[in-house]
N, CA, C and O atoms as CSV, one atom per row, in Angstrom:
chain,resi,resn,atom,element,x,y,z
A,1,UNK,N,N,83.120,199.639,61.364
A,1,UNK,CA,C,83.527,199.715,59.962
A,1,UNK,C,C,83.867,201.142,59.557
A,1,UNK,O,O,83.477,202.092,60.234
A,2,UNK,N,N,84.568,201.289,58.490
A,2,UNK,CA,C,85.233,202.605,57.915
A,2,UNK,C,C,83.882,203.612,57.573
A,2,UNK,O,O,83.744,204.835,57.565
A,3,UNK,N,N,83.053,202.580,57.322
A,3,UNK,CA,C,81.552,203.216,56.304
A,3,UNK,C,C,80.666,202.338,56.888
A,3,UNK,O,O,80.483,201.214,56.419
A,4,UNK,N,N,80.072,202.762,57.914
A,4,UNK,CA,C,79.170,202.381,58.720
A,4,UNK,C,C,77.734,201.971,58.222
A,4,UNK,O,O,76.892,201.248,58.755
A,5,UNK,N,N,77.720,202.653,57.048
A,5,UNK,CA,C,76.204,202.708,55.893
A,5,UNK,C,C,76.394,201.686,55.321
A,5,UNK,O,O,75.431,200.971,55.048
A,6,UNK,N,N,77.391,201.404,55.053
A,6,UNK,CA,C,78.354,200.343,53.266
A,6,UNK,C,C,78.003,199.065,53.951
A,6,UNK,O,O,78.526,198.712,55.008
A,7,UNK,N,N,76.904,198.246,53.172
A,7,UNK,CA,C,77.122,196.391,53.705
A,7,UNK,C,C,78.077,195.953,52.803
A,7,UNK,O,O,78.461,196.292,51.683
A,8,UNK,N,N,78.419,194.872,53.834
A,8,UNK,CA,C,79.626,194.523,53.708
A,8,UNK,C,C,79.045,192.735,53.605
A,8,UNK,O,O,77.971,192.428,54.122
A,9,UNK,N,N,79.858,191.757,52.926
A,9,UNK,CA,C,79.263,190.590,52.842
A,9,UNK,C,C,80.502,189.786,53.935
A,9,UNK,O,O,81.632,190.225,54.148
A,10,UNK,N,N,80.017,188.760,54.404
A,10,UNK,CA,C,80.767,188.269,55.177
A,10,UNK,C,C,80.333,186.509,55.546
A,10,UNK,O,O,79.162,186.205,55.319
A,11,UNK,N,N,80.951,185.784,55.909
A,11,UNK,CA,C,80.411,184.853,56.625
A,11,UNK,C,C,80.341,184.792,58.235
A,11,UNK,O,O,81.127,185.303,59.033
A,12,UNK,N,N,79.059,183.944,58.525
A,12,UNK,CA,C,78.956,183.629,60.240
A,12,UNK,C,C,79.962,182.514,60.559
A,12,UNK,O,O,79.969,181.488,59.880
A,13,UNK,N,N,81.181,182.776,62.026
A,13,UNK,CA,C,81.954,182.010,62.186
A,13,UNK,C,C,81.038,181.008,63.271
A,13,UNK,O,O,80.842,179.794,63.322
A,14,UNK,N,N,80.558,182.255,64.158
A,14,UNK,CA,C,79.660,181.347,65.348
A,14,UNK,C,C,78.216,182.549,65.489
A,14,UNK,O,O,77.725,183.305,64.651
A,15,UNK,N,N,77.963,182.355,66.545
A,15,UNK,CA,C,76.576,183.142,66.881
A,15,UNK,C,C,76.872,182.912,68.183
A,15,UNK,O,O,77.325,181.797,68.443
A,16,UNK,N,N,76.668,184.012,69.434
A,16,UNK,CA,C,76.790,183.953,70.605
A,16,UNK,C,C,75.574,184.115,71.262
A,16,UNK,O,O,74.729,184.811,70.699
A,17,UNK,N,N,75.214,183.418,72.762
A,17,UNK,CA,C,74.129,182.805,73.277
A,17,UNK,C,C,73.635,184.554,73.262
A,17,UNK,O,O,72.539,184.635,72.708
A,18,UNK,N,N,74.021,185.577,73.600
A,18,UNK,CA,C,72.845,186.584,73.303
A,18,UNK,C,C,72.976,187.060,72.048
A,18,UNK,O,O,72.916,188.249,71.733
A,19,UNK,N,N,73.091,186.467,71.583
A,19,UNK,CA,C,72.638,186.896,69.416
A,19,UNK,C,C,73.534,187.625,68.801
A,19,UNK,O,O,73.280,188.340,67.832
A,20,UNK,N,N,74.611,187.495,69.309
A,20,UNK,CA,C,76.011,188.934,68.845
A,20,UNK,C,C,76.669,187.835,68.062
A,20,UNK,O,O,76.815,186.710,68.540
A,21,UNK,N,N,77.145,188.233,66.618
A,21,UNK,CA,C,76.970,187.192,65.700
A,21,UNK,C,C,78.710,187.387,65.234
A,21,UNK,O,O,78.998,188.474,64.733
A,22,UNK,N,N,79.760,186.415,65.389
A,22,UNK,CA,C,80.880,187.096,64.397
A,22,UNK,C,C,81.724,186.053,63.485
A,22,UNK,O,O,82.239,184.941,63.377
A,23,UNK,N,N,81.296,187.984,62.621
A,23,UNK,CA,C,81.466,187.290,60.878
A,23,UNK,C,C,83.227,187.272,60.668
A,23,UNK,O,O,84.157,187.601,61.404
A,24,UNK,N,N,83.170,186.901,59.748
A,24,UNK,CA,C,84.720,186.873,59.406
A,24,UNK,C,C,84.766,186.759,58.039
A,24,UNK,O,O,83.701,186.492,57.482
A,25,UNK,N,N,85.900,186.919,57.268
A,25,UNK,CA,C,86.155,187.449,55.879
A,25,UNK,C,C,86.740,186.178,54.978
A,25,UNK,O,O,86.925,185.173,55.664
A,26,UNK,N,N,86.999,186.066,53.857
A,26,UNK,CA,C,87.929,184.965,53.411
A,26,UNK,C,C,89.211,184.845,53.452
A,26,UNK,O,O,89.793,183.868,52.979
A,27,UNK,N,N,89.785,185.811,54.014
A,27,UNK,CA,C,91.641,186.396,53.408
A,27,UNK,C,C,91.914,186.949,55.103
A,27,UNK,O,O,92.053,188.143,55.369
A,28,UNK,N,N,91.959,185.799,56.195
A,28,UNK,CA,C,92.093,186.285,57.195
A,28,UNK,C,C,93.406,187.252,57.698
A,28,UNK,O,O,93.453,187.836,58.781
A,29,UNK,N,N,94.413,187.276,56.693
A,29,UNK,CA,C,95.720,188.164,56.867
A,29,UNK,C,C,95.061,189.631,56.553
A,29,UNK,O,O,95.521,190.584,57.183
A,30,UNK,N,N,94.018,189.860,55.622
A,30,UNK,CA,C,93.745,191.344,55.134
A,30,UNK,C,C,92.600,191.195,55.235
A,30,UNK,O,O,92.429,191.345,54.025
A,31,UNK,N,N,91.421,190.995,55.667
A,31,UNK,CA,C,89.899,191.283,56.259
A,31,UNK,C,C,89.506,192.106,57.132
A,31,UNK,O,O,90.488,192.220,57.865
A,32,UNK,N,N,88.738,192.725,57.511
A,32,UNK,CA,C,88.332,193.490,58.171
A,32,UNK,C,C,86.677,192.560,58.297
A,32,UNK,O,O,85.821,192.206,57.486
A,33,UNK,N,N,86.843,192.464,59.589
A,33,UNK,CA,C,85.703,191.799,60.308
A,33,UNK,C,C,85.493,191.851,61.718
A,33,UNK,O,O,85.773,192.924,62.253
A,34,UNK,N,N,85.007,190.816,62.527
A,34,UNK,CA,C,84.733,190.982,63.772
A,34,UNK,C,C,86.114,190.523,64.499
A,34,UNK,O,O,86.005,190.280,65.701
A,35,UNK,N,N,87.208,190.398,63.998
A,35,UNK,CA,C,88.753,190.498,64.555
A,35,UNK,C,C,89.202,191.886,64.842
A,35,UNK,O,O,90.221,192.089,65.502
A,36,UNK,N,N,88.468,192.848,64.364
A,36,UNK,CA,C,88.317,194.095,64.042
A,36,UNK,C,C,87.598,194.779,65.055
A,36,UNK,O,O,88.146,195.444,65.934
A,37,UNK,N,N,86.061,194.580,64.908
A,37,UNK,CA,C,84.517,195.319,64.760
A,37,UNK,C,C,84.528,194.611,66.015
A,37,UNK,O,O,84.312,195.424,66.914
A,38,UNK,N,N,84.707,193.297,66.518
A,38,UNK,CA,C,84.174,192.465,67.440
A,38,UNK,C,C,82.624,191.946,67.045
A,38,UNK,O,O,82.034,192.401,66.065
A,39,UNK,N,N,82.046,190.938,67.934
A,39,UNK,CA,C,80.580,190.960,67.395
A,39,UNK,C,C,79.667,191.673,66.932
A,39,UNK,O,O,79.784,192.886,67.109
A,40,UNK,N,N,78.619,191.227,66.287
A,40,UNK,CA,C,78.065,192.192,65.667
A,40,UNK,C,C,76.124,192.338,65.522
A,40,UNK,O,O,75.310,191.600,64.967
A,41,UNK,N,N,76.034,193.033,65.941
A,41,UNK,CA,C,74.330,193.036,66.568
A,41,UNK,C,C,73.718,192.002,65.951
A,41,UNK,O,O,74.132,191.864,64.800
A,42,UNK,N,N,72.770,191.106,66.319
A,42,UNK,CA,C,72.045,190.390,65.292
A,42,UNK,C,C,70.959,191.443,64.364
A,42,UNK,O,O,70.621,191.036,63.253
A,43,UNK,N,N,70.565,192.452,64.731
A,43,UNK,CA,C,69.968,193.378,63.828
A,43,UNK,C,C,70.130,193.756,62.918
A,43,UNK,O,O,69.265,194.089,62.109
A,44,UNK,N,N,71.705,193.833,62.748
A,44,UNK,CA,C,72.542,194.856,61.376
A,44,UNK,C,C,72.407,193.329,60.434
A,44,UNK,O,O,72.182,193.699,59.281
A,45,UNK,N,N,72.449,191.977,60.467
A,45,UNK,CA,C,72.476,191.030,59.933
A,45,UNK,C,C,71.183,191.526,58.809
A,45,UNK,O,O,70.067,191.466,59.324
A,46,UNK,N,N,71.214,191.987,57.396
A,46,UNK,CA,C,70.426,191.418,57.191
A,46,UNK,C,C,69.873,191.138,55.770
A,46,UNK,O,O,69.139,191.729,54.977
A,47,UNK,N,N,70.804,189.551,55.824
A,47,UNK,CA,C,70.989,188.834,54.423
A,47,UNK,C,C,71.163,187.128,55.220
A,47,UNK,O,O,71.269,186.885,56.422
A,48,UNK,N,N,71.146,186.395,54.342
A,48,UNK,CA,C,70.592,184.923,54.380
A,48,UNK,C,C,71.783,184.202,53.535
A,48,UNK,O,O,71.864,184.509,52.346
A,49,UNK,N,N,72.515,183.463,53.955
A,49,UNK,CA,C,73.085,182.131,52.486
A,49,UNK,C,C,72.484,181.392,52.341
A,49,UNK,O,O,71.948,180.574,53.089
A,50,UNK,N,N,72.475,181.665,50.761
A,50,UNK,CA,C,71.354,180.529,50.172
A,50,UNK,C,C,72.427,179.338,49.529
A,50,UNK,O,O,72.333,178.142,49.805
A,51,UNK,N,N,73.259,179.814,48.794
A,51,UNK,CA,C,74.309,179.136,48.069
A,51,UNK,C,C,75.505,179.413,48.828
A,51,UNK,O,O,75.602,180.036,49.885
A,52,UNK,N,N,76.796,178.615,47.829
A,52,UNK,CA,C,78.634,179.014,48.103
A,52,UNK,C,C,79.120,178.641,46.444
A,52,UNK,O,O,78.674,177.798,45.666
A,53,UNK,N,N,79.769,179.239,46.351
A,53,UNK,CA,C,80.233,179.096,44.950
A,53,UNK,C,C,82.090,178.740,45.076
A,53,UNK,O,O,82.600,178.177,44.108
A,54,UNK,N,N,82.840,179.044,46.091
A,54,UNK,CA,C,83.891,178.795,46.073
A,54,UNK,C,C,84.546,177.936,47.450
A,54,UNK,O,O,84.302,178.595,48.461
A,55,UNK,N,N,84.937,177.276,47.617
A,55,UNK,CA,C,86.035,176.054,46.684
A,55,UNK,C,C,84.524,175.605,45.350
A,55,UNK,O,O,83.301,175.520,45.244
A,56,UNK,N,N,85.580,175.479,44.747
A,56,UNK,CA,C,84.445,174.803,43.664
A,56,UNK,C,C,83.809,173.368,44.256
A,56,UNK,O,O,82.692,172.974,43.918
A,57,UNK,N,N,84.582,172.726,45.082
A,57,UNK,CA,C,84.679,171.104,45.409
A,57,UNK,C,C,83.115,171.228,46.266
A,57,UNK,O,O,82.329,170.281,46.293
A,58,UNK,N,N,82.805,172.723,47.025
A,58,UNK,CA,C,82.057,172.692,48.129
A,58,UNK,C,C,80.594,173.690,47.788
A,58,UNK,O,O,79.770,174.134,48.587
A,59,UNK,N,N,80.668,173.844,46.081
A,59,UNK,CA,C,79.634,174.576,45.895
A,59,UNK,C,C,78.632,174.175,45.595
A,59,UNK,O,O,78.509,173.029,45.162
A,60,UNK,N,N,77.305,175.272,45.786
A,60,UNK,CA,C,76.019,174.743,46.040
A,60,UNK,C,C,75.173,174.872,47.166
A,60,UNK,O,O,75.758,175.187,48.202
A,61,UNK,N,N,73.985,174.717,47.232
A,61,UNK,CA,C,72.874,175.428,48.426
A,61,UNK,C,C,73.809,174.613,49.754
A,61,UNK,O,O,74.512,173.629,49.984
A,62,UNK,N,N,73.097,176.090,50.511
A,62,UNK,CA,C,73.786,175.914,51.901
A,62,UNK,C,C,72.812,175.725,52.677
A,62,UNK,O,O,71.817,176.445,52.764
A,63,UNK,N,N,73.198,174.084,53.696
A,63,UNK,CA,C,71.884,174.036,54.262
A,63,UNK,C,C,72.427,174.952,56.176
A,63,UNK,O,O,73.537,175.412,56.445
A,64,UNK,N,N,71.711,174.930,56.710
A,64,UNK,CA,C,71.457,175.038,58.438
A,64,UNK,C,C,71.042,175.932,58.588
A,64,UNK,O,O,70.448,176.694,57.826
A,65,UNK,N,N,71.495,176.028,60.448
A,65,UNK,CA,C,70.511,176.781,60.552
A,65,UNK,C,C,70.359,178.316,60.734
A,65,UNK,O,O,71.331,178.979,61.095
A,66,UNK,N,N,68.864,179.029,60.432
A,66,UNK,CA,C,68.844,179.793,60.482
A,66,UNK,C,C,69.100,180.980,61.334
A,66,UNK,O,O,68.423,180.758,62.338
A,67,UNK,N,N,69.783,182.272,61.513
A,67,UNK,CA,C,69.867,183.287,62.235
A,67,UNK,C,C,68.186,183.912,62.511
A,67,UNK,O,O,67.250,183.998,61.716
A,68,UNK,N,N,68.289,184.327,64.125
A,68,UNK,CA,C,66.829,184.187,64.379
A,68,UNK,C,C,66.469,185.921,63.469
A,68,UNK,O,O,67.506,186.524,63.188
A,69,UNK,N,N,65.500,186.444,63.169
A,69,UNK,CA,C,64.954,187.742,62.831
A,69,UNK,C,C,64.511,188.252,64.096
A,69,UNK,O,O,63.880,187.850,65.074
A,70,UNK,N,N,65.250,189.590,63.586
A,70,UNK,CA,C,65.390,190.598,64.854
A,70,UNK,C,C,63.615,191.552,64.680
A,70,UNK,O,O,63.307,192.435,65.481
């Protein structure tokens, strides 16, 4: 990332069998994500979805499963 300090919010596309996690953005023409960065430590992860608020059609608590704690 540009700002290595700066969190950045993102979603999980997949999770890879050794824990290297890649996120991806909403606006895949102009995002900066792991198309970018490539995977991304499971360590630096460290935030949870609880909810989604957009499409409206699909908002509301988000269930599965959890990313393990590093």
């Amino acid at each position: 990332p540009r700002q290595p300090r700066r969190p950045v919010v993102k979603r999980v596309a997949a999770v890879g069998a050794d824990g290297a996690v890649d996120v991806r953005g909403d606006n895949a023409a102009a995002s900066t994500d792991s198309r970018t960065w490539g995977p991304v430590p499971p360590d630096l992860v460290v935030g949870r979805v609880r909810s989604r608020y957009f499409p409206p059609a699909r908002s509301g608590r988000v269930a599965g499963e959890a990313l393990p704690r590093s």
